[in-house]
C-alpha positions as protocol buffer text, in pm:
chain_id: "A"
residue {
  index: 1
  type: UNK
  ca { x: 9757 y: -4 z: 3240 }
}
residue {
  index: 2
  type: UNK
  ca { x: 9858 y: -189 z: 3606 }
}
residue {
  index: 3
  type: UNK
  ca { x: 10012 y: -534 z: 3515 }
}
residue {
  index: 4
  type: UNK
  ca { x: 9757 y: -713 z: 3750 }
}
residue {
  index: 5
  type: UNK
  ca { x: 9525 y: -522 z: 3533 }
}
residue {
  index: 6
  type: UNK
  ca { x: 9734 y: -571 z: 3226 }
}
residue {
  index: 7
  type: UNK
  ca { x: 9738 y: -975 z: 3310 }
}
residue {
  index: 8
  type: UNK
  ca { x: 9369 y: -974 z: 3374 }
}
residue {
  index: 9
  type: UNK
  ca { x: 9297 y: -831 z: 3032 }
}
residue {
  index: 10
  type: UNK
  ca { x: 9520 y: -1042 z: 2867 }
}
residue {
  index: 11
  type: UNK
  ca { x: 9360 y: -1356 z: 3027 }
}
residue {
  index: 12
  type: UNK
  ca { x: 9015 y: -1241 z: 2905 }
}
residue {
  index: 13
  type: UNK
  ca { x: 9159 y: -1201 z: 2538 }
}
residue {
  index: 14
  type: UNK
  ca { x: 9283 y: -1534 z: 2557 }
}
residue {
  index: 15
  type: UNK
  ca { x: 8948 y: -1686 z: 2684 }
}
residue {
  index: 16
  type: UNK
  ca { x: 8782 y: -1487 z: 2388 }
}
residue {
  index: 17
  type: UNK
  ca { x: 9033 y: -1602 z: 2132 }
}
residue {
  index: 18
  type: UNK
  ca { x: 9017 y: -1971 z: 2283 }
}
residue {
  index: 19
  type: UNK
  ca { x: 8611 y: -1945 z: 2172 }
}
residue {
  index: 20
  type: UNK
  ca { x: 8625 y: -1803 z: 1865 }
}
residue {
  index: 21
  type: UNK
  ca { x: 8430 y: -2012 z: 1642 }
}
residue {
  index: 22
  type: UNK
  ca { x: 8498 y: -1894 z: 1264 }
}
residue {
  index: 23
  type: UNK
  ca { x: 8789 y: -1988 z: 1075 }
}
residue {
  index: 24
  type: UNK
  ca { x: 9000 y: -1671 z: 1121 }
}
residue {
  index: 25
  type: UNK
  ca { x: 9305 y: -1611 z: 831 }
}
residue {
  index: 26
  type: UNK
  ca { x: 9616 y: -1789 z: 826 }
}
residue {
  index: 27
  type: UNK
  ca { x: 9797 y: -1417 z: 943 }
}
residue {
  index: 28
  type: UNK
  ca { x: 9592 y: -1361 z: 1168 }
}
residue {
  index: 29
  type: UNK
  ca { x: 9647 y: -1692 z: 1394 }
}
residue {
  index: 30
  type: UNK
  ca { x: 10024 y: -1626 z: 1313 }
}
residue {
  index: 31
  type: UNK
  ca { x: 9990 y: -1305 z: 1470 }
}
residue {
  index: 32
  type: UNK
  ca { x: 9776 y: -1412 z: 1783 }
}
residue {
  index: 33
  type: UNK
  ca { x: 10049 y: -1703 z: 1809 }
}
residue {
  index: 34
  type: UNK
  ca { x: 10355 y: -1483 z: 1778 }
}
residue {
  index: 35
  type: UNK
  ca { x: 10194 y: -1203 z: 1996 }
}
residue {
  index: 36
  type: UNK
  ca { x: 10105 y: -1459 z: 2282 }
}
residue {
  index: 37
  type: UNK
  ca { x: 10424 y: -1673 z: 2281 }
}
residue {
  index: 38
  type: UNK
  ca { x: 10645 y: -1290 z: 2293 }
}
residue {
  index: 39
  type: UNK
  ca { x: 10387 y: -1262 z: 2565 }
}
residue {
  index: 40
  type: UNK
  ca { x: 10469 y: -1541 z: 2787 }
}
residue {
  index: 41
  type: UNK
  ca { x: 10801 y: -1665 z: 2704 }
}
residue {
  index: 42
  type: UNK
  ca { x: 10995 y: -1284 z: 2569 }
}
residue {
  index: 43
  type: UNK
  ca { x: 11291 y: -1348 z: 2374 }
}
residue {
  index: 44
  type: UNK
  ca { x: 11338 y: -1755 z: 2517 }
}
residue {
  index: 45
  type: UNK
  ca { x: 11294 y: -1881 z: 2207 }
}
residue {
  index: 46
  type: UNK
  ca { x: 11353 y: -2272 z: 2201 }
}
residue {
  index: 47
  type: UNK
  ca { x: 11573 y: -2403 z: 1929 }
}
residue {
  index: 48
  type: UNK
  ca { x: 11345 y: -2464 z: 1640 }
}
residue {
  index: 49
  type: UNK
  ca { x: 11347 y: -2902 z: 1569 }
}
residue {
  index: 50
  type: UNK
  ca { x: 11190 y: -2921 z: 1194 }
}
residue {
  index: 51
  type: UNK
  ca { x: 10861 y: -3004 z: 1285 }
}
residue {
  index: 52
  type: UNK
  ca { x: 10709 y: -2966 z: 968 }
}
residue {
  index: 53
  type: UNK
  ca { x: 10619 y: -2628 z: 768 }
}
residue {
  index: 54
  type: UNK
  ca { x: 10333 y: -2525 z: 959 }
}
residue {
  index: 55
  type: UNK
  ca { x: 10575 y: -2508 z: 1291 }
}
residue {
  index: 56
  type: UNK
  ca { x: 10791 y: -2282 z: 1111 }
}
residue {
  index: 57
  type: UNK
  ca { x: 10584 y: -2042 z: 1021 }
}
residue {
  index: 58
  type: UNK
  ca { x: 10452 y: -2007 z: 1378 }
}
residue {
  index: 59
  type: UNK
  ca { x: 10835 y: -1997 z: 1466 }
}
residue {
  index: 60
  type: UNK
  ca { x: 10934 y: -1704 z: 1239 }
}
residue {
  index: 61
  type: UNK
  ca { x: 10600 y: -1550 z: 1292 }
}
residue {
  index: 62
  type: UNK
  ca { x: 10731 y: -1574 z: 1728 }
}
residue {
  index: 63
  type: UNK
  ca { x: 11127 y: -1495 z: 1661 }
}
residue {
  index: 64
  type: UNK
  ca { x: 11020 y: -1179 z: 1424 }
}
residue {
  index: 65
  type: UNK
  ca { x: 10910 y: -995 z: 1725 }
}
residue {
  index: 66
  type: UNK
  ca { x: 11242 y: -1047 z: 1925 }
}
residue {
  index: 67
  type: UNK
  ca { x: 11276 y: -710 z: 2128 }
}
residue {
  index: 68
  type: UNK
  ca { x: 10935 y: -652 z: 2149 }
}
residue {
  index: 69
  type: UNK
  ca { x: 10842 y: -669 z: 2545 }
}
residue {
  index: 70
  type: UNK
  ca { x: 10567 y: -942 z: 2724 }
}
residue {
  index: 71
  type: UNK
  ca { x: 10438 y: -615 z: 2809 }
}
residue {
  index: 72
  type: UNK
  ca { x: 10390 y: -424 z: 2507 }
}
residue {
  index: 73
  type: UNK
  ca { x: 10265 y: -861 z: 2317 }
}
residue {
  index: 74
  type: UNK
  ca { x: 10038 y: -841 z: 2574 }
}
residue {
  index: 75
  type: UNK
  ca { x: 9891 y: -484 z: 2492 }
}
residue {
  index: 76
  type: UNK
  ca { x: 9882 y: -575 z: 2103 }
}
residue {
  index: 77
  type: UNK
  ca { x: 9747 y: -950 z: 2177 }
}
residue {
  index: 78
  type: UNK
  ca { x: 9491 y: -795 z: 2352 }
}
residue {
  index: 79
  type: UNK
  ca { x: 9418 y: -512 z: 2087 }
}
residue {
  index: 80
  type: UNK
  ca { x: 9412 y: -749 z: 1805 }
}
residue {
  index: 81
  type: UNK
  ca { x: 9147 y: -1017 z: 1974 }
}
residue {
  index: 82
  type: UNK
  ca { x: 8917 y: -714 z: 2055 }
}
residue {
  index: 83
  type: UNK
  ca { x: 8987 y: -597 z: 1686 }
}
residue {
  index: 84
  type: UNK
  ca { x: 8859 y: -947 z: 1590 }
}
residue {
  index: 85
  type: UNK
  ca { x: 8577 y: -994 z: 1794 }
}
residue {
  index: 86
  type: UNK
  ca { x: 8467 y: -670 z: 1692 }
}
residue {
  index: 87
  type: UNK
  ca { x: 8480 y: -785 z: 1289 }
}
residue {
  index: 88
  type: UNK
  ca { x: 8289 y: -1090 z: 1429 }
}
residue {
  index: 89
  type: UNK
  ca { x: 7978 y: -928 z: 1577 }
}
């Protein structure tokens, strides 16, 4: 996949994530989080402030993919909204 391609499909995952209307899992939103931060930011990870437990979940669920490309969180953002929507419809 071209990364103009590759951005352009990730965009559209994001759009259909951003309208999803049921209540997905707890995992699942950790995943879409951690997959889309690794996605835009890589390994920048910003020095976790105790924000409460929620925020460190989402942290841990971010920092445990450390190594993993934007390229390759992209890819598997994008394969696990379409893996949702399909489960939706």
């Amino acid at each position: 996949m071209q990364e103009n391609n590759l951005d352009s499909e990730f965009n559209k995952a994001f759009k259909k994530a951003s309208n999803i209307e049921s209540k997905l899992p707890p995992d699942v939103m950790l995943r879409l989080y951690a997959y889309y931060k690794q996605a835009v930011k890589g390994d920048q990870f910003s020095t976790y402030n105790d924000k409460g437990l929620r925020n460190a979940f989402k942290f841990n669920a971010w920092i445990q993919l450390k190594g993993m490309s934007p390229k390759q969180a992209k890819k598997e953002y994008i394969k696990l909204v379409n893996s949702i929507i399909d489960e939706i419809d």
